[in-house]
C-alpha positions in Angstrom: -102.0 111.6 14.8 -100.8 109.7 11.5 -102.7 111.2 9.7 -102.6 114.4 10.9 -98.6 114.2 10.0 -99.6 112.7 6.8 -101.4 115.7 5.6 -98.9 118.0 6.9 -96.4 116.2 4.4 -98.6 116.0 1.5 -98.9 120.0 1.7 -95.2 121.0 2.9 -94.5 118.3 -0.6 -97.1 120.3 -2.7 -96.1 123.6 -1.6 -92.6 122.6 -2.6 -93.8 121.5 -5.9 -95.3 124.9 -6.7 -92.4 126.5 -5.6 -90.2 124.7 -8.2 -93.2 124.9 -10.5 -93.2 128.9 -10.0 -89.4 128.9 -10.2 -89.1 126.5 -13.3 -91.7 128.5 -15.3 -89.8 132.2 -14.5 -86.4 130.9 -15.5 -88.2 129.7 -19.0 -89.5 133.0 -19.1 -86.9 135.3 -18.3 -84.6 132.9 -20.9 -86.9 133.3 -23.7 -87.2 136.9 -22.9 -83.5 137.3 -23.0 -83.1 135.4 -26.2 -85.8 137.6 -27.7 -83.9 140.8 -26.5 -80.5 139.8 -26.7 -80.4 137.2 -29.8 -77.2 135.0 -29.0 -75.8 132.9 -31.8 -76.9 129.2 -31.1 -73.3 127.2 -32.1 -74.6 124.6 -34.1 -72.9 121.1 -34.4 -72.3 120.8 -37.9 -69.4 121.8 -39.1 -69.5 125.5 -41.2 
């Protein structure tokens, strides 16, 4: 039984993982796309 619920939490925890992964690496993706696209002025910290 334990570890029969053990294993069911090490996959639902590595399916979550992979989920972030998956989401982590589109958002990375579609913002280096959009920079490329759309260039947007970085404000940089020293003063002009």
């Amino acid at each position: 039984m334990k570890n029969s619920v053990i294993h069911a939490n090490d996959s639902a925890v590595s399916e979550v993982i992979g989920g972030l992964l998956i989401v982590f690496i589109a958002v990375v993706v579609s913002i280096s796309i959009y920079m490329q696209m759309l260039p947007v002025p970085i404000p940089s910290s020293e003063p002009n």
